[in-house]
N, C-alpha and C positions, 0 to 999 in steps of 0.2 A: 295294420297301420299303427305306429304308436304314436304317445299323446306331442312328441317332437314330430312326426311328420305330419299329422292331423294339426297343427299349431303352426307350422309352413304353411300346408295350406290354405289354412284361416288368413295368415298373413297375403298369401296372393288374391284372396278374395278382396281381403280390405284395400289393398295395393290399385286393384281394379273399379271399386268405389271411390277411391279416395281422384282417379284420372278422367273420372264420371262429373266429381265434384268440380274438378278445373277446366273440364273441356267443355260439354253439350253441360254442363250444369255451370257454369260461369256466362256462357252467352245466353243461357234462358232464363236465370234468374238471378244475374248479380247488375248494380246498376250501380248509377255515382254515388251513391251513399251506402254500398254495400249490398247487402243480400236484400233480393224485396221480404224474404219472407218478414225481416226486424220490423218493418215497416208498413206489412200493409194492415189493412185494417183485423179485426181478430174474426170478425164473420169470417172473411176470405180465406184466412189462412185455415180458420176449419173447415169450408167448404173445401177447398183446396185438397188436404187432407184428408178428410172423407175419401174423397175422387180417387186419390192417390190409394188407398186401402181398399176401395173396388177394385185398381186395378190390379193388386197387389190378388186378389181372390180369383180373379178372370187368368189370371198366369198362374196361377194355382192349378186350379180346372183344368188348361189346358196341357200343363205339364203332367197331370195326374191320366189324362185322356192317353199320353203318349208314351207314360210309364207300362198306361196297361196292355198296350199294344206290343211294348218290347215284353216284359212280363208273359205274355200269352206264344212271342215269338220263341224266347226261350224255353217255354215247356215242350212245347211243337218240337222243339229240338233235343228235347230229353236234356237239357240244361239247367240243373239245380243247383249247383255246389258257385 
């Protein structure tokens, strides 16, 4: 991959964030004065955050659970390169 195609596909990640941010992320946290987060109080928004970074480790985990399971499919299959 070169640093032009690795830099497309950054772009379609962000593309995929950014449709996150106006779809299920406008109906769950945008209200009449804008984004709750400007506004709510700063305990919350670190609790909040917190949370969000536990789940951000728990999809970690289980992505890592299921790396190793293709990881161990591929060697079974004599599949290195």
């Amino acid at each position: 991959m070169t640093s032009e195609e690795l830099a497309e596909n950054f772009g379609h990640f962000i593309r995929a964030c950014r449709g996150r941010i106006l779809g299920i992320g406008a109906e769950q946290y945008e209200d009449d004065n804008g984004q709750k987060f400007e506004t709510m109080p700063l305990i919350e928004l670190v609790t909040y955050a917190r949370e969000e970074a536990q789940d951000l480790a728990v999809y970690a985990a289980m992505l890592d659970i299921r790396l190793k399971r293709l990881e161990d499919a591929l060697r079974e299959k004599g599949i290195t390169q």
